[in-house]
C-alpha positions as a printed NumPy array, in Angstrom:
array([[ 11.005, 345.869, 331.946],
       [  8.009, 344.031, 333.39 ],
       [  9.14 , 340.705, 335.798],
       [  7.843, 337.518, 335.949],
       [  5.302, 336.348, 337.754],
       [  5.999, 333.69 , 340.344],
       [  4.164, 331.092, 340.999],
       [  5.011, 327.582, 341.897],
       [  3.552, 325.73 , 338.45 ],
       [  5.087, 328.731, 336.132],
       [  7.018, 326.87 , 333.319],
       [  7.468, 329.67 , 331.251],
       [  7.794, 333.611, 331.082],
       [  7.811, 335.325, 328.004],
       [ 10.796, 338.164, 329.566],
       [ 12.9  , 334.574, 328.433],
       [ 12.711, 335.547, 325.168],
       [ 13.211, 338.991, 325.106],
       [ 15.956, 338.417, 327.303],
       [ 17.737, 335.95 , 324.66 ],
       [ 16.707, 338.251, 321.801],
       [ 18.081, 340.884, 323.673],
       [ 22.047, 339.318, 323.367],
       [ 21.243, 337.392, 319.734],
       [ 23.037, 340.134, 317.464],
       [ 27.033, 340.773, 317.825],
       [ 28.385, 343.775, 318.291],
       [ 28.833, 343.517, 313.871],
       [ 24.946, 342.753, 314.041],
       [ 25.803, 338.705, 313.121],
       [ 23.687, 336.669, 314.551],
       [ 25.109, 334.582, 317.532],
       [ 23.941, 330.826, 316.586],
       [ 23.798, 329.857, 320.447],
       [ 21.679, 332.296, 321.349],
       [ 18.97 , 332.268, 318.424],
       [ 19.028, 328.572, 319.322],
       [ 18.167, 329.657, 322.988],
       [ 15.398, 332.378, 321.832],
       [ 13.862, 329.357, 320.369],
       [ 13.918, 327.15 , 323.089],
       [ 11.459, 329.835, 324.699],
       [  9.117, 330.295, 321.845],
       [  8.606, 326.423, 321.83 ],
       [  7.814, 326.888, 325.508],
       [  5.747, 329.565, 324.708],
       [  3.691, 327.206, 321.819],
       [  3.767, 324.331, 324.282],
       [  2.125, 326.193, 327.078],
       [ -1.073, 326.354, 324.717],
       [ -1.147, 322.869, 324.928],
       [ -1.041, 320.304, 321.607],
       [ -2.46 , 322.671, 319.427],
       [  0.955, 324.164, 318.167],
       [  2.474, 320.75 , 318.229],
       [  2.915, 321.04 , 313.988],
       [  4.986, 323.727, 314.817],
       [  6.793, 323.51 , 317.702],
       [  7.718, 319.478, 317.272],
       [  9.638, 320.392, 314.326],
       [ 11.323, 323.248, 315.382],
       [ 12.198, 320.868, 318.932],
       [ 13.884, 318.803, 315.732],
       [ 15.505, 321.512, 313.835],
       [ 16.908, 323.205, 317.429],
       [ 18.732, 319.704, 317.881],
       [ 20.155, 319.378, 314.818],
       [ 21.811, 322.805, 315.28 ],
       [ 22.955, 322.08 , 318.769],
       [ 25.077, 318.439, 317.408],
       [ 26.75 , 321.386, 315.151],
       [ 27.406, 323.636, 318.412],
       [ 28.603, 320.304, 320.122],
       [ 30.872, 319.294, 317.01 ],
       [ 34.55 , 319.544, 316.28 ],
       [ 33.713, 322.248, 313.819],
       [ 31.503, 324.711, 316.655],
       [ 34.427, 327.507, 315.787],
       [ 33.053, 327.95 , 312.289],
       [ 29.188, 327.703, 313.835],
       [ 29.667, 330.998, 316.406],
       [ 27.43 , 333.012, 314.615],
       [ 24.724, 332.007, 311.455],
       [ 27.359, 334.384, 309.017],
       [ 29.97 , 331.919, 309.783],
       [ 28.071, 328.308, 309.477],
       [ 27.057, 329.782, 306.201],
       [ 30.479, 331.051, 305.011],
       [ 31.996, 327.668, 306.258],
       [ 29.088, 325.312, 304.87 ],
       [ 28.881, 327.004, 301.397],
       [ 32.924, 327.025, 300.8  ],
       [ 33.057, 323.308, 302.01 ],
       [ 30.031, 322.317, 299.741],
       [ 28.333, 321.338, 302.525],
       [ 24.908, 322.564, 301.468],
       [ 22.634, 321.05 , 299.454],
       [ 21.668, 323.783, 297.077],
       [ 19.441, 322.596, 293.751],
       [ 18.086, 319.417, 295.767],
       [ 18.484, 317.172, 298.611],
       [ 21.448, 315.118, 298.574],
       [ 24.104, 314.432, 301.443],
       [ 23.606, 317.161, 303.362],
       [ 19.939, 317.189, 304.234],
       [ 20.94 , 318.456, 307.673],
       [ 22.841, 321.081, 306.983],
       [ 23.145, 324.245, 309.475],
       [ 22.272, 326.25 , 306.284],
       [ 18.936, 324.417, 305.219],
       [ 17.904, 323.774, 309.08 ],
       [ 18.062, 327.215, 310.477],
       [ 16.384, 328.94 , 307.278],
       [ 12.982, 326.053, 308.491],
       [ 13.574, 327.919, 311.902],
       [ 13.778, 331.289, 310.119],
       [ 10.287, 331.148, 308.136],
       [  8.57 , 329.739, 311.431],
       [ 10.128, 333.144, 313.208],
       [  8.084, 335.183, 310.438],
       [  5.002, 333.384, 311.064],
       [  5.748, 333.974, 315.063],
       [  6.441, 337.709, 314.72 ],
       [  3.506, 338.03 , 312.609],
       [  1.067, 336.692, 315.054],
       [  2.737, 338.068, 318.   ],
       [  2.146, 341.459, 316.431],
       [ -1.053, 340.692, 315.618],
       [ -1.971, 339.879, 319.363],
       [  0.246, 343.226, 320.814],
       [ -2.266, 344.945, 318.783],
       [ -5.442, 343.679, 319.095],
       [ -8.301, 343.886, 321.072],
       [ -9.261, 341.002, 323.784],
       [-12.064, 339.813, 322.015],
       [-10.637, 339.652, 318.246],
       [ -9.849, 336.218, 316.914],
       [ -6.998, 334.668, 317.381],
       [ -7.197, 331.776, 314.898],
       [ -7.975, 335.342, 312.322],
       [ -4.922, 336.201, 313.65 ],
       [ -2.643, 333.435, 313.254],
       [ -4.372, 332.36 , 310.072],
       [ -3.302, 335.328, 308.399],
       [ -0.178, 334.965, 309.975],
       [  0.403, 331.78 , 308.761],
       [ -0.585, 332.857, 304.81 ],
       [  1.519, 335.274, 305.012],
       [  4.578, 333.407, 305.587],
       [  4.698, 329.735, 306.585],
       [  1.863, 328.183, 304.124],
       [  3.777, 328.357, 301.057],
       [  6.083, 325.908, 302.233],
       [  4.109, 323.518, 303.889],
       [  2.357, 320.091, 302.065],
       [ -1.057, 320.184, 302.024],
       [ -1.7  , 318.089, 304.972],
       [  0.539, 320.35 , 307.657],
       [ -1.571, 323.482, 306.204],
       [ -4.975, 321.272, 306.862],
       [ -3.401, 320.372, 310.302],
       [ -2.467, 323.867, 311.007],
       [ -5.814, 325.466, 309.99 ],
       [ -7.905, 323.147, 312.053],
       [ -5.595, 324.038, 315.048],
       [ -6.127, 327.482, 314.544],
       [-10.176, 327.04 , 314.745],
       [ -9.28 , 325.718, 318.519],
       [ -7.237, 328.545, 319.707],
       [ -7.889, 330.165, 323.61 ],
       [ -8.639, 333.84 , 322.93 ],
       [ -6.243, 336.716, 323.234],
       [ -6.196, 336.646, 327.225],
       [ -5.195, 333.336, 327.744],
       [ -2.189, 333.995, 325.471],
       [ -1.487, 337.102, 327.645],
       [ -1.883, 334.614, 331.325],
       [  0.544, 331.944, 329.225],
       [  3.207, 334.594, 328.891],
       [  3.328, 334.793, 332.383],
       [  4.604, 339.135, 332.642],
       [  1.545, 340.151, 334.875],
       [ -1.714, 341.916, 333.637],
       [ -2.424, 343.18 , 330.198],
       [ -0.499, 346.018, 329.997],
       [  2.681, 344.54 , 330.596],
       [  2.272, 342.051, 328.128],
       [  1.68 , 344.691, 325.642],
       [  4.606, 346.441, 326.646],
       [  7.245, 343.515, 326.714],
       [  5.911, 342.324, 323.269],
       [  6.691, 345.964, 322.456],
       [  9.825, 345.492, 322.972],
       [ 10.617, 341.856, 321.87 ],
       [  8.879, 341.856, 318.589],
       [ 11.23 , 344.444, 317.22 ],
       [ 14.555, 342.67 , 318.148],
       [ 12.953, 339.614, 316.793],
       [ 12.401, 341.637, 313.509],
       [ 15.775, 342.589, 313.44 ],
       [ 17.264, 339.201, 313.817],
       [ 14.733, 338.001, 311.118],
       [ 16.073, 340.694, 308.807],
       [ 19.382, 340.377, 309.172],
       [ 19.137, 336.895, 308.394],
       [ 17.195, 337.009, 305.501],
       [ 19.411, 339.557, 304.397],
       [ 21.991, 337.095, 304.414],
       [ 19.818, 334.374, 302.642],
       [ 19.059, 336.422, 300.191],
       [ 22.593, 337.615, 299.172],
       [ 23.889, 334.112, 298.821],
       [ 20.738, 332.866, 297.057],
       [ 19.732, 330.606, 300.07 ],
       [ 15.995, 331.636, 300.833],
       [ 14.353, 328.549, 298.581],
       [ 17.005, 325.753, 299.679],
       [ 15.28 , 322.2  , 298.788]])
């Protein structure tokens, strides 16, 4: 594994991530709630690093990452240990709001699956960049990214906002300095090994979603 670079104004390194991702699935492959909601934490650093131009992104997920951590907090944490068991507990108490928002806008349920489509959109790009060479496009990149997962749920206005940030985005090697691993290489290499225990965590959740009929929750 590649280590961080030091430096005295480093706010972020992407082994943070990885390192989280790394402990996310159970020993059952459930997802542990505590630490998805800690993998998170570093992707918004990640976004905020690039300055305001993820902002559409990474303010809401700052939102959504809150909203799970009152639940983690709460007198009912025991049934929020993993995302299996919030959704088990939340769907036999009735606590999710299924054909259309009602009481429980701020369900576990409804909040993580926002969090879940941004990781798509995330993994997408991420790959994207792994992949590339240092002088493709990144707003190519992330635009397709974005179509390919985030823009069908998203109002008009967020996917104007979100394609006019993409037009501004630093090329491919100031993504790789923002990461903060050391040269090229090593980024490539720890976004090797990231992006697929992202994927997994994605999967299995969506797995989930799917089986309960969750994935288009109001």
């Amino acid at each position: 594994m590649a280590d961080c670079v030091t430096s005295e104004d480093a706010k972020f390194c992407f082994e943070e991530v990885l390192s989280t991702f790394k402990v996310c699935l159970s020993k059952d492959k459930e997802v542990i709630l505590e630490n998805y909601v800690s993998g998170w934490r570093g992707l918004i650093k990640f976004l905020n690093s690039l300055g305001s131009v993820f902002s559409f992104i990474s303010k809401d997920a700052t939102n959504k990452i809150q909203i799970l951590v009152n639940l983690l907090r709460s007198d009912s944490l025991s049934n929020y240990t993993t995302v299996q068991s919030m959704v088990r507990y939340e769907l036999d108490n009735g606590l999710v709001d299924i054909g259309k928002r009602g009481s429980h806008p701020e369900s576990g349920t409804r909040t993580l699956l926002r969090l879940h489509r941004a990781l798509r959109w995330l993994e997408l790009f991420l790959e994207r960049l792994r992949t590339s060479a240092d002088d493709s496009k990144t707003s190519i990149m992330c635009a397709e990214a974005y179509n390919e997962s985030l823009t069908q749920y998203h109002p008009w206005v967020v996917r104007k906002a979100a394609g006019l940030a993409f037009c501004v985005l630093p090329g491919r090697p100031a993504f790789f300095e923002v990461m903060n691993v050391g040269p090229p290489e090593k980024v490539v290499a720890v976004l090797g090994e990231a992006l697929p225990l992202i994927s997994e965590v994605y999967q299995i959740t969506e797995e989930l979603y799917a089986q309960n009929n969750l994935l288009e929750l109001p």
